[in-house]
C-alpha positions, -999 to +999 in steps of 0.1 A: +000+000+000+015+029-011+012+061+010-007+093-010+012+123-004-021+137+012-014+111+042+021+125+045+020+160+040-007+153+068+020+136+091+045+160+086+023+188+097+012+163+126+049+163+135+057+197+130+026+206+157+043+183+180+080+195+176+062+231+181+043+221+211+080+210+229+093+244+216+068+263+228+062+239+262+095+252+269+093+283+264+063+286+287+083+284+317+101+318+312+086+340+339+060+361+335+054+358+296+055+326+296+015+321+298+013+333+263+036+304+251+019+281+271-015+284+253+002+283+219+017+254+230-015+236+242-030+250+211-006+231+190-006+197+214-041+194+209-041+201+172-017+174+168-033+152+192-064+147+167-040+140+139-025+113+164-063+093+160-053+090+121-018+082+116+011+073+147+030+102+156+070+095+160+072+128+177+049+115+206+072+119+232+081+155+229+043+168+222+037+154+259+072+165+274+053+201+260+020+196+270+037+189+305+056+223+306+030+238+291+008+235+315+033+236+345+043+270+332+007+281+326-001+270+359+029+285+380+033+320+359+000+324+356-005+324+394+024+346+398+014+371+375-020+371+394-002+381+426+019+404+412-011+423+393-029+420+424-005+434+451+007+461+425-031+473+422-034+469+461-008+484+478 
């Protein structure tokens, strides 16, 4: 069976989202901007996770090393930046 270069070019895309999603995953847990790169990088996990019911992803491991970060650092800096909004309005 011969693959059609629809199926590929659909599994390198697949790959790329999941190479972009590690990128981005660890880029998340630079202080304080680091919640923007953590939803791009969830955005990206997830758009590569639906590819992942079609075809097996080789870049598997990574996505969820980034989906990890990502929502470590949108977790921690985003409760951060909360306080520091917060106390810098209130005192």
């Amino acid at each position: 069976m011969k693959a059609t270069p629809t199926s590929a070019a659909a599994k390198l895309k697949m790959m790329k989202a999941s190479m972009r999603c590690l990128v981005l995953g660890l880029m998340s847990l630079i202080p304080v901007i680091g919640v923007g790169y953590a939803v791009f990088a969830l955005w990206y996990s997830f758009s590569a996770r639906q590819q992942e019911r079609n075809f097996w992803n080789p870049a598997k491991p990574p996505r969820i090393i980034g989906l990890v970060c990502a929502t470590l650092g949108a977790l921690v800096w985003g409760a951060v930046d909360t306080i520091v909004i917060f106390n810098a309005f209130n005192h």
